[in-house]
Structures are given as structure tokens and as C-alpha cells.
C-alpha positions in Angstrom: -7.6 25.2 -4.7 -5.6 26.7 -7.3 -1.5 26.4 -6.3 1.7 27.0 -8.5 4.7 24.5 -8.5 5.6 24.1 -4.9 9.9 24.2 -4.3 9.1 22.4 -1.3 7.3 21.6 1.6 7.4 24.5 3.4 6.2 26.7 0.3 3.3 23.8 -0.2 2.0 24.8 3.2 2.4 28.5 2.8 0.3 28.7 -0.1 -2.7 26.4 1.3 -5.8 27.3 2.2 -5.4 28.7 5.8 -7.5 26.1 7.5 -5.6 23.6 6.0 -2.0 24.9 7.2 -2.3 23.5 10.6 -3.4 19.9 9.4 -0.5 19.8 6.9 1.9 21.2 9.5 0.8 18.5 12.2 0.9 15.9 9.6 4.5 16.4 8.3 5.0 16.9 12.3 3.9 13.2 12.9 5.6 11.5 9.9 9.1 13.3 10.6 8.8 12.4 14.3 7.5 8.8 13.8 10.1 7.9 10.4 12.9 10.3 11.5 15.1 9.0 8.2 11.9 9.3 6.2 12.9 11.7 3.2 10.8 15.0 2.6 9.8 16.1 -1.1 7.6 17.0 -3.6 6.1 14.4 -5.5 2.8 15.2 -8.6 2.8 18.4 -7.2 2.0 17.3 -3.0 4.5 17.0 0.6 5.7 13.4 -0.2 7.7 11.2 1.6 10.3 8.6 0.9 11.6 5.6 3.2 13.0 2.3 1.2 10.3 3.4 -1.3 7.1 5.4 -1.6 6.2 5.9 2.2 3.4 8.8 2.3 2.0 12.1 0.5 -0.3 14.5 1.4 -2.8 17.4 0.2 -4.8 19.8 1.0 -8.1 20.2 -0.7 -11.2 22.6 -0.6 -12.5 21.0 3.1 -10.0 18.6 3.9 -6.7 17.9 3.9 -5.9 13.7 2.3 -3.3 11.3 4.1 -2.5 8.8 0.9 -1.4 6.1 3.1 -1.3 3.2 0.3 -3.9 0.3 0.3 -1.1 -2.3 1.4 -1.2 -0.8 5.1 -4.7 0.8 5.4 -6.8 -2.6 5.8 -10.3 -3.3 6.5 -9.7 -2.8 10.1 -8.1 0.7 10.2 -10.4 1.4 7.7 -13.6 0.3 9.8 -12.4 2.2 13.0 -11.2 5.2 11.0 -14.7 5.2 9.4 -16.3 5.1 13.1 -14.5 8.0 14.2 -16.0 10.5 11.2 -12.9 9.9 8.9 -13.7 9.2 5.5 -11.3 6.5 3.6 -10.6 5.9 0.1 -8.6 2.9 -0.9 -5.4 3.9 0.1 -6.4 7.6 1.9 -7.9 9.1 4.9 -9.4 12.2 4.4 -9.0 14.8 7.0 -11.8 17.6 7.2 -10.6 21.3 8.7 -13.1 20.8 11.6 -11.4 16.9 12.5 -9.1 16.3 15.1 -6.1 14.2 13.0 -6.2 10.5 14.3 -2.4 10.6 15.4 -2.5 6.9 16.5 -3.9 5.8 13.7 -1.3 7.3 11.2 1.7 7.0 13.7 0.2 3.0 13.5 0.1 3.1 9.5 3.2 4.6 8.9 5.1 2.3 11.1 3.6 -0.4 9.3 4.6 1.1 6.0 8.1 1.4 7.0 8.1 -2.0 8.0 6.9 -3.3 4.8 9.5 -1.1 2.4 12.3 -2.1 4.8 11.4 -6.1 4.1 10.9 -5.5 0.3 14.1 -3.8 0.3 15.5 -7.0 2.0 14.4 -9.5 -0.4 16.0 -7.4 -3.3 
């Protein structure tokens, strides 16, 4: 997939592949909803998100949208169960095909985690 500089995260989604759209919608639904002071950008070109530090990005590909989580909160665990349910990981990603349900737990789980782990590296500065 072939996009232009996206202004923002509403543009990002407007100009992805249609079967993508309502993964990256639902995505950007569950990290404002679970990190409400979690702030929304664009980051190398992808919907990225800030919270004491890097928190998550996403982006849509040719069959499947990718959740880059970070490696610090996506253990062997998540990773095991994720892996279980169809969901392919990498070492900080889930990847997200069009015909997946998205494992809203899961992420909900990770990014609270996340959050968690910015706010006490924040603390110890």
C-alpha cells in the first residue's frame, strides 16, 4: 500500500485500504478509551501514540493491519495465547489480518501494562 504523508490520524485511516479502515478505527477506539490521556500522532509515517513515552503505533498493510506493542509488555505468555488464537506476533507486534476479530482483551491488557511501565520510568527520572 502506497500512502502520502498522512496530517493525522483521521487522514491515515481515510487513505487505507478499505478492509483495513475498520481495524484501524477500532484500534485507535480501544487505545483512546483504555489510555484516555494517551496522546494521538503521527510518528515514521503510522497512528502513534504517546503516554510518559512511546506507548503504541499502528499500520495497515496489504492483509493486515500491525499493533507494535513493544517487546517490554508483549511476553512469552501473551505471545503464546495470541499465537493460539490465529494472531501472528513479531517481537514487539501483533499482526491483525482483515478477516480477524481484534483480541480487545489482549491489547486493552498490553496497553495497560505499557502505561504502567512509562509511568514508573518516568518516576525514577
Amino acid at each position: 500500500m502506497t500512502m502520502s504523508r498522512p496530517e493525522d490520524v483521521d487522514s491515515y485511516i481515510a487513505n487505507s485500504d478499505k478492509e483495513a479502515r475498520p481495524i484501524l478505527e477500532e484500534l485507535r477506539k480501544i487505545v483512546k478509551s483504555t489510555i484516555p490521556k494517551a496522546e494521538e500522532g503521527i510518528s515514521w509515517n503510522v497512528p502513534f501514540y504517546k503516554y510518559h513515552g512511546e506507548l503504541v503505533g499502528f499500520a495497515a498493510y496489504k492483509n493486515h493491519v500491525s499493533f507494535g506493542i513493544g517487546a517490554a509488555v508483549l511476553q512469552s505468555e501473551d505471545r503464546r495465547m495470541l499465537d493460539e488464537k490465529g494472531y501472528k506476533t513479531g517481537k514487539g507486534t501483533i499482526q491483525i489480518k482483515f478477516d480477524q476479530r481484534i483480541p480487545t482483551t489482549a491489547i486493552e491488557r498490553l496497553l495497560k501494562a505499557k502505561a504502567k511501565l512509562n509511568e514508573a520510568k518516568r518516576a525514577m527520572k
